[in-house]
C-alpha positions as CSV (number, residue, x, y, z in Angstrom):
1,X,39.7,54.0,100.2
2,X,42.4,51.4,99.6
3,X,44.1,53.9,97.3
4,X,43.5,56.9,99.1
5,X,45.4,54.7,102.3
6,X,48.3,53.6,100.0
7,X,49.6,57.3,98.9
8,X,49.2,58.2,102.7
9,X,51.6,55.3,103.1
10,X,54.1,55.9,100.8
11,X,54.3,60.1,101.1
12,X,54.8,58.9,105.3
13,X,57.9,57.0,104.3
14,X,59.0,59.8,101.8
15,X,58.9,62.1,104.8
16,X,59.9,59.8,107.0
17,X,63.6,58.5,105.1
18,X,65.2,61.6,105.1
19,X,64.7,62.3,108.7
20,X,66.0,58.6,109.5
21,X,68.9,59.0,107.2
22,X,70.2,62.2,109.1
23,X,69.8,60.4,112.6
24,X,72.0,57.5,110.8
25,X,74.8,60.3,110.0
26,X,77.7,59.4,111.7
27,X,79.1,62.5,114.1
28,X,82.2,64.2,112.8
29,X,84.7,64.0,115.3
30,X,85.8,67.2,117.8
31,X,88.4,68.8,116.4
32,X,91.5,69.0,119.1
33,X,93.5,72.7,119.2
34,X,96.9,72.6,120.9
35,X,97.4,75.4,122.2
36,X,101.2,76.5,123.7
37,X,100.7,79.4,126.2
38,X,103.3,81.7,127.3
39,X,101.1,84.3,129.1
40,X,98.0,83.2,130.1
41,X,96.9,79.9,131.8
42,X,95.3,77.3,131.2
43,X,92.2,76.2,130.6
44,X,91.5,79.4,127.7
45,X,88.4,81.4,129.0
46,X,85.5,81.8,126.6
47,X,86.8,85.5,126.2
48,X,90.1,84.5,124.9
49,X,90.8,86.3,121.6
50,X,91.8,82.8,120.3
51,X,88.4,81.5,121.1
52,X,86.4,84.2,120.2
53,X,87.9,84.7,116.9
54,X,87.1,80.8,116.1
55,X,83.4,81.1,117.3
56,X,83.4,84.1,115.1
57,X,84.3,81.8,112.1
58,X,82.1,79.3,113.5
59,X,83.9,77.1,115.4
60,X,82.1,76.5,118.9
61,X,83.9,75.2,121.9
62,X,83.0,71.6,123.1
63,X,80.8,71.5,120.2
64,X,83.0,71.7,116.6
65,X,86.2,71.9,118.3
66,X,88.4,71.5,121.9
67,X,91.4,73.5,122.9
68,X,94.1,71.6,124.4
69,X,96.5,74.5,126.4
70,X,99.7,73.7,128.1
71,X,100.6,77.0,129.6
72,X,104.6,77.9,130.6
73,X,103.3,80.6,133.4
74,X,105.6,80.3,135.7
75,X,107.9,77.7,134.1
76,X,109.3,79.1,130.7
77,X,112.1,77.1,131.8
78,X,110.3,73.8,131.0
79,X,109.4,74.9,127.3
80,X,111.0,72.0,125.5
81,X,109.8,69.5,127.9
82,X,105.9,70.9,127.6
83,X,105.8,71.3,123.9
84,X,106.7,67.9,123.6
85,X,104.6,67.0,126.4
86,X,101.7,69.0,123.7
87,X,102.7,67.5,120.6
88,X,102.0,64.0,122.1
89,X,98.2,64.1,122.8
90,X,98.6,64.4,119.0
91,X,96.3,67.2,118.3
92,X,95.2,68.5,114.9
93,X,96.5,71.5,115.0
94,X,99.0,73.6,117.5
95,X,99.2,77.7,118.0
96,X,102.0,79.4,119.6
97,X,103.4,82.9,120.0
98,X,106.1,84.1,120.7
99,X,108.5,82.7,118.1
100,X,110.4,80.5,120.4
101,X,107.4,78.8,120.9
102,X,106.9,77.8,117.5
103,X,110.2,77.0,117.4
104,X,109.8,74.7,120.2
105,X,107.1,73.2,118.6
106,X,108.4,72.8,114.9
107,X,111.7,70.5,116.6
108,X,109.1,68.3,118.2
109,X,106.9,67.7,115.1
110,X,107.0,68.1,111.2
111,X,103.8,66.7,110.8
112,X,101.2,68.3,113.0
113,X,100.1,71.9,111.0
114,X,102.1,74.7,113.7
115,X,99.8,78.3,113.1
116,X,102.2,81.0,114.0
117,X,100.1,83.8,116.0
118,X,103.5,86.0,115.1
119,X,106.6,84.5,114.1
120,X,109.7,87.1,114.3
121,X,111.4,87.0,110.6
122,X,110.3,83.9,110.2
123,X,111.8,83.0,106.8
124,X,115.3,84.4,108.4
125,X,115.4,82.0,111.5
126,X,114.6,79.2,109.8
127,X,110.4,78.8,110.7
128,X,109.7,78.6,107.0
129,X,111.2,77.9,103.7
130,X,110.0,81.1,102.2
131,X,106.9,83.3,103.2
132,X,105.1,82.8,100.0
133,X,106.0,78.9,99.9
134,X,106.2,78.0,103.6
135,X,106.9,74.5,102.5
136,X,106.7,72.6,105.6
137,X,104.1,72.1,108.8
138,X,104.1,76.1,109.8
139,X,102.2,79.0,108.5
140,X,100.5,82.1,110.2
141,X,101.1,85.5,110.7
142,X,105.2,86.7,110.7
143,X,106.4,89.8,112.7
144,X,109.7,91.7,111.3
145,X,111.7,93.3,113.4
146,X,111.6,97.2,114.1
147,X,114.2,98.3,116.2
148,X,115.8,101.4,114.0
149,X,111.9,103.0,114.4
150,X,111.2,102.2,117.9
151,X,114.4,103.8,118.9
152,X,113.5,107.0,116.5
153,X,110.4,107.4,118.2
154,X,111.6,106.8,121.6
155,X,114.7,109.7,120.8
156,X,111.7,112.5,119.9
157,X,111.0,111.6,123.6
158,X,114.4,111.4,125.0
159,X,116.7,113.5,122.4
160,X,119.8,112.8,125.2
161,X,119.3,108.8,124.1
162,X,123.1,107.6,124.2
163,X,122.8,104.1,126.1
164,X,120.0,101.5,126.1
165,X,119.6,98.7,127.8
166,X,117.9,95.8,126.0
167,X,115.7,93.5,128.8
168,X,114.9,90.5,127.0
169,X,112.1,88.1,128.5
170,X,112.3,85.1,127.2
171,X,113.8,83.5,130.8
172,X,117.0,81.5,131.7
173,X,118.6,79.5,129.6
174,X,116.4,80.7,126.4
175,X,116.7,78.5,123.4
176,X,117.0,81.7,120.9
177,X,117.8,80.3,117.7
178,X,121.5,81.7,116.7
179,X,119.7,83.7,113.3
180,X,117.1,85.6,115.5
181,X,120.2,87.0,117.6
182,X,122.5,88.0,114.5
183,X,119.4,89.7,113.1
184,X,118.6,91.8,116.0
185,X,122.0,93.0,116.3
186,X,121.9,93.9,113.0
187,X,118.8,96.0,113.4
188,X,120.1,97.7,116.4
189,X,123.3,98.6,114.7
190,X,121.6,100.2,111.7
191,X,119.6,102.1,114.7
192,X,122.8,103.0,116.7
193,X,124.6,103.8,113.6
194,X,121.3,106.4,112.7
195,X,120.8,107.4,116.1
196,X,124.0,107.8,117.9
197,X,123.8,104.9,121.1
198,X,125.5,102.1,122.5
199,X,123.0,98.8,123.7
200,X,123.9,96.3,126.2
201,X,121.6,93.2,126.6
202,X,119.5,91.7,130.1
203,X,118.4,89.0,130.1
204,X,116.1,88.2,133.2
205,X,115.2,84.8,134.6
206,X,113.3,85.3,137.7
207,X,111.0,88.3,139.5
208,X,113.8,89.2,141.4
209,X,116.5,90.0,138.9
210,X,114.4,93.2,137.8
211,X,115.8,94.9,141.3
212,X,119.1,94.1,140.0
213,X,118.9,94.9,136.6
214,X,117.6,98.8,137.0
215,X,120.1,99.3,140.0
216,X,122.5,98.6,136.9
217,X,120.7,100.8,134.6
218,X,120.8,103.4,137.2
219,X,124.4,103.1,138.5
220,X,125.7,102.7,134.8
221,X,123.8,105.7,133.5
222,X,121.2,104.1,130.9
223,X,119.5,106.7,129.2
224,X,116.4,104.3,128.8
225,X,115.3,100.8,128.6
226,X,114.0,98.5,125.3
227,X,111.1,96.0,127.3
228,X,111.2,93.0,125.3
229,X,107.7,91.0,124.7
230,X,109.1,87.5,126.4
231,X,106.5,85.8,128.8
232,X,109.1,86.9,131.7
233,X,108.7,90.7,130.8
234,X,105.2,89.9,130.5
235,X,104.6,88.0,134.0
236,X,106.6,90.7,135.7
237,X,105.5,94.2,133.9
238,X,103.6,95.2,136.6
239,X,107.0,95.2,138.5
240,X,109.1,96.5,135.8
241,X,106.9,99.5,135.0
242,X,107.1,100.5,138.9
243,X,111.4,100.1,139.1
244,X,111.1,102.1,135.7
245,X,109.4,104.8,137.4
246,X,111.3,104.5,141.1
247,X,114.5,104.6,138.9
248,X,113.9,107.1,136.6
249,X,114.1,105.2,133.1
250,X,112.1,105.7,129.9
251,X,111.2,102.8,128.2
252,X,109.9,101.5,125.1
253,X,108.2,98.4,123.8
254,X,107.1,96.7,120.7
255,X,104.1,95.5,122.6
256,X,100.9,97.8,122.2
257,X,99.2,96.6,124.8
258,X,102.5,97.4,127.9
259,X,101.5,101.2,127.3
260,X,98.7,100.4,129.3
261,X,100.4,99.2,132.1
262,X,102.7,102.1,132.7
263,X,105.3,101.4,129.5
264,X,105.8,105.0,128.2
265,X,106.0,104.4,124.6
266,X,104.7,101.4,122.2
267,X,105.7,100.3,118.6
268,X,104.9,97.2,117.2
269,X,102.5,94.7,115.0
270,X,99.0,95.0,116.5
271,X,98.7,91.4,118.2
272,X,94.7,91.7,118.3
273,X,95.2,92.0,114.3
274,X,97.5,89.4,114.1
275,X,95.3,87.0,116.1
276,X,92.4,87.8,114.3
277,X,94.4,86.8,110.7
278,X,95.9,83.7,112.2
279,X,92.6,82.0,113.4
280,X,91.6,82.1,109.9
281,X,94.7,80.3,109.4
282,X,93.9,77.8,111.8
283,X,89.9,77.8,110.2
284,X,91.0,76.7,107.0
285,X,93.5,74.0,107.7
286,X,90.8,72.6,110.2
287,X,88.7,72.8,107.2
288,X,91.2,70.3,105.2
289,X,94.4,73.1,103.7
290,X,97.6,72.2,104.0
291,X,99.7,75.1,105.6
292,X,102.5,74.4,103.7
293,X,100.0,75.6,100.7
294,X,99.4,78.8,102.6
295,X,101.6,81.7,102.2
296,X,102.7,83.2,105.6
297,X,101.1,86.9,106.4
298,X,103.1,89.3,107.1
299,X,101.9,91.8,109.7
300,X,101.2,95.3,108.0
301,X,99.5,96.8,110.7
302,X,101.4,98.8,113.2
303,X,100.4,100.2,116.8
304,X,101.8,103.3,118.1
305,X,100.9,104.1,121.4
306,X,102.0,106.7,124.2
307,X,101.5,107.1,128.2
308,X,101.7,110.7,128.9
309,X,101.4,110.1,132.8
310,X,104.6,107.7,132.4
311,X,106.2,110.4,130.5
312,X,104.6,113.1,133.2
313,X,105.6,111.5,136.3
314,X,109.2,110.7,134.7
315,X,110.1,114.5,133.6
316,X,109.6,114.1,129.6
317,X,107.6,116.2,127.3
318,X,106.3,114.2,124.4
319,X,106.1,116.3,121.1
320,X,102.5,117.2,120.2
321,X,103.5,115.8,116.4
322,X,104.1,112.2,118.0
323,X,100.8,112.7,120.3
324,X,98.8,113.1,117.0
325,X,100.6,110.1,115.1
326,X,99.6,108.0,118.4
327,X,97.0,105.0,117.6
328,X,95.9,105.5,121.7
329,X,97.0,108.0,124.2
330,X,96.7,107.4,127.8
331,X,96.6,110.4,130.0
């Protein structure tokens, strides 16, 4: 009996110290995203493709990890003073998009890992060393620039194409690193050079400098209109689709997802792609990589997508060969 009460004992406490020694684990720590938001506010909704794409991976909010979002919606104009504003609650790791938001980011911090959710030639303006050895605190996913095809596509629309205005929508004052401008000029004069037009550059601040803006387009006699992806475009496309249409201008974007809101032809890297690759960025530097040990992404995959009721309501037929090369159509 003795015996037979002693193994009970023992095989109690062999069941019993594993179970204790788990309780006695200490918790890991949240891990803290900073997140730099040009488009959307803040706090991120569970939806977010940010935060959807790290549950995927196995991240869960409140749980493994937090998202700390400082959103410029309606004040782009403060985007140094709120990335340094992010960079001091000292999170783990930040996110940005578009490039002068990693930008902003990188001159506030060389220590904190920056994932690029698309950084426009990113080894040309100075974001990283080199794509395959980024060297410093950013990685991610890099955009290039495609001008020469987004104006080749937009002339099998509008064959008269002999002056474009450029809206860029990055707000007042922008902080545009000197590099990104001499490399978009130089993509637009290989596209000029190709495709016979003259560009002149907008650069918007405010809601109300759109109604300027196309009464110059119009009055000038712009043959069409390049709708840059800045968070000022973005806040205001609602309004710029409708003077587009009032005023009689094609336009053309490199985002996919303006066709949808009344753009009439889209070009560009596939931001739900790029999102997806640059949470697992952010998955494995959480995880303990350095980023300067991963080699920046370039996009590969490309969106093409056409509004026939833009192109309908505005006079244009679009050529059945560039309706079948379309990734989306919207009638």
């Amino acid at each position: 009996m003795k015996q037979r009460k002693l193994i009970a004992l023992i095989c109690g406490l062999a069941i019993a110290w594993p179970l204790t020694s788990d309780a006695q684990q200490p918790k890991q720590p949240l891990k803290r995203v900073g997140v730099l938001a040009s488009v959307v506010p803040c706090p991120l909704q569970p939806d977010n493709p940010i935060v959807r794409r790290l549950r995927e991976l196995g991240w869960i909010e409140g749980q493994s990890f937090v998202v700390d979002c400082v959103s410029t919606v309606g004040r782009v104009d403060q985007l140094p003073v709120l990335a340094r504003e992010l960079v001091a609650r000292h999170p783990d790791l930040l996110i940005a998009l578009p490039y002068t938001f990693v930008m902003a980011l990188k001159q506030e911090t060389t220590t904190i890992p920056i994932v690029m959710l698309g950084g426009w030639e990113a080894e040309r303006i100075g974001l990283v060393t080199s794509l395959a050895r980024p060297e410093g605190n950013v990685t991610g996913v890099a955009w290039f620039g495609l001008y020469p095809k987004q104006m080749e596509l937009l002339k099998e629309v509008v064959p008269t194409l002999r002056r474009v205005a450029f809206i860029q929508g990055q707000g007042a004052n922008p902080r545009i690193p000197p590099g990104a401008i001499k490399i978009g000029t130089e993509y637009l004069a290989i596209a000029a050079s190709t495709l016979g037009f003259t560009w002149h550059f907008f650069q918007p601040g405010a809601e109300t400098d759109y109604d300027e803006i196309f009464a110059r387009l119009t009055a000038e006699h712009f043959d069409a209109a390049f709708i840059g992806g800045g968070p000022v475009n973005s806040l205001n496309l609602t309004r710029i689709s409708q003077l587009a249409l009032s005023h009689r201008i094609p336009t053309v974007s490199e985002q996919s997802e303006y066709a949808e809101r009344g753009i009439l032809l889209t070009y560009g890297q596939d931001s739900s792609w790029s999102v997806a690759r640059a949470m697992e960025y952010v998955d494995k530097i959480l995880r303990g990589a350095k980023p300067s040990d991963l080699p920046v992404e370039q996009a590969t995959k490309l969106h093409l997508a056409v509004n026939l009721k833009t192109a309908k309501t505005l006079g244009f037929t679009v050529p059945p060969s560039l309706i079948a090369r379309a990734d989306k159509v919207i009638e």
